[in-house]
C-alpha positions in Angstrom: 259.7 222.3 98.6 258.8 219.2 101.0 261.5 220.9 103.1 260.6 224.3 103.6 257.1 223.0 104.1 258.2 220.9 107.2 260.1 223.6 108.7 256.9 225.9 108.2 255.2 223.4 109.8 258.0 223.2 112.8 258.0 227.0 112.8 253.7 227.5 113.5 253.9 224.4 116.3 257.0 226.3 118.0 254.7 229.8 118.1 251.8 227.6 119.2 253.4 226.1 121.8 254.9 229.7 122.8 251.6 231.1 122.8 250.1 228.2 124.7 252.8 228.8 127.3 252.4 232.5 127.3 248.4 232.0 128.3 249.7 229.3 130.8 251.8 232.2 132.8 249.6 234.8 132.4 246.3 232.7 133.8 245.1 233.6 137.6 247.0 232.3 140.2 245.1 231.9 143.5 246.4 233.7 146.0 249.5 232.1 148.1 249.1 234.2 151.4 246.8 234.1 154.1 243.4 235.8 154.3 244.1 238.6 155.9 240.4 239.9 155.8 239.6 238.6 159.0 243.4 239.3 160.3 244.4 242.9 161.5 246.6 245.6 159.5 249.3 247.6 160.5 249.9 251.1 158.5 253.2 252.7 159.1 254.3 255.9 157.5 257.4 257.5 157.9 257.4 261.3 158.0 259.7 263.9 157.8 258.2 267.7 157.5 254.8 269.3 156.3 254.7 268.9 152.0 252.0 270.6 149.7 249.2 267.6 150.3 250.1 266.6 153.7 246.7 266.6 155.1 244.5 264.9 152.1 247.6 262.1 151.9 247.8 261.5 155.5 244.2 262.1 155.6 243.9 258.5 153.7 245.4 256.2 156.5 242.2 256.8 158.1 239.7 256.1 155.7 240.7 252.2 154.8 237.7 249.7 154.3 239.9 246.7 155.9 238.0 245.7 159.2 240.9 245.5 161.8 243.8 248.1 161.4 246.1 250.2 163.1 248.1 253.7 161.8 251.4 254.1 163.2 253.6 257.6 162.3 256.9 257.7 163.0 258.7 260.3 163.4 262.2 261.6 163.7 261.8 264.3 166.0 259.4 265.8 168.1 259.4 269.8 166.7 258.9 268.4 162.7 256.1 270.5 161.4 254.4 267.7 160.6 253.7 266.5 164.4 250.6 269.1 165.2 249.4 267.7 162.1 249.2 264.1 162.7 247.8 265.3 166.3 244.7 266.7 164.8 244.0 264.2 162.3 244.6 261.4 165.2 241.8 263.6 167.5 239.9 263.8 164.7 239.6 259.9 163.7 239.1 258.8 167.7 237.5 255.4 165.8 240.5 254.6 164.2 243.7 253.2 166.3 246.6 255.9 165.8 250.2 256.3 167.7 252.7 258.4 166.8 256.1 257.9 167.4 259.4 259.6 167.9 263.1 258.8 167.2 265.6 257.4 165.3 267.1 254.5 166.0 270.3 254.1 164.1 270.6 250.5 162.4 272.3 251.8 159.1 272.6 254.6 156.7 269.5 254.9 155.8 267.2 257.7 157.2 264.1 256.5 156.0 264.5 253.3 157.4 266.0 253.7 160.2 262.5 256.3 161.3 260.3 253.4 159.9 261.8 250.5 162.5 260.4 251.7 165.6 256.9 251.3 163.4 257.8 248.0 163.0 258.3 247.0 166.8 255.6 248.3 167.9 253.2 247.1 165.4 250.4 245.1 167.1 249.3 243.1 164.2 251.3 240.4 161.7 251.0 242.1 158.5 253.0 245.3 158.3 252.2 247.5 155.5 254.4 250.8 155.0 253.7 253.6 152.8 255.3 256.9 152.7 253.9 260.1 153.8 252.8 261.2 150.1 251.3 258.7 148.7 247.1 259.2 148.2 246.1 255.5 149.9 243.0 254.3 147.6 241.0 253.2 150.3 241.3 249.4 149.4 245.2 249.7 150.1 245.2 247.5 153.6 243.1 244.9 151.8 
């Protein structure tokens, strides 16, 4: 009896101790990176031809609430359907910095990639964030 009592006992400290460790990991963990409020943003987003929501998706690189950003298309070739797109939505945010960008350079297999590198050079600001063409960007998404 004395012994099954004392491994009872070991049993509820080992699942206190779990638990206790368990609230340990999940607490909040300041944030390790710099403050990029005050630094500027760099959106890139690949594209490759017009899709179903084209406009409201690509509609959302404009409409970020972070103070200092830039939107950077790329794209692989100059006559994709999507290019008179991006043209009007670029006229039509004049307050927002836009480029859009041609060609591929080859650096491996991957398409994607390989149409997302020249974003990446050119990007004027530190902090690179890429997001493909159909993704709906909340407009907390740079911050």
């Amino acid at each position: 009896m004395i012994f099954a009592g004392c491994f009872f006992a070991v049993l509820y400290a080992l699942h206190l101790v779990s638990l206790m460790m368990v609230a340990w990991r999940c607490r909040v963990k300041p944030v390790l990176y710099s403050n990029i409020e005050n630094e500027g943003i760099t959106l890139v987003r690949p594209l490759c031809g017009l899709e179903t929501y084209s406009r409201e998706t690509l509609e959302t690189s404009f409409i970020q609430q972070h103070q200092k950003f830039e939107v950077i298309f790329c794209v692989g070739r100059e006559n994709d359907a999507i290019v008179p797109l991006v043209r009007e939505l670029m006229v039509s945010h004049p307050d927002v910095r836009s480029s859009l960008l041609f060609g591929e350079e080859r650096l491996g297999q991957n398409p994607k990639l390989n149409n997302m590198a020249k974003g990446w050079q050119n990007a004027a600001f530190d902090t690179v964030v890429f997001a493909d063409s159909n993704l709906m960007l909340p407009v907390d998404y740079c911050c």
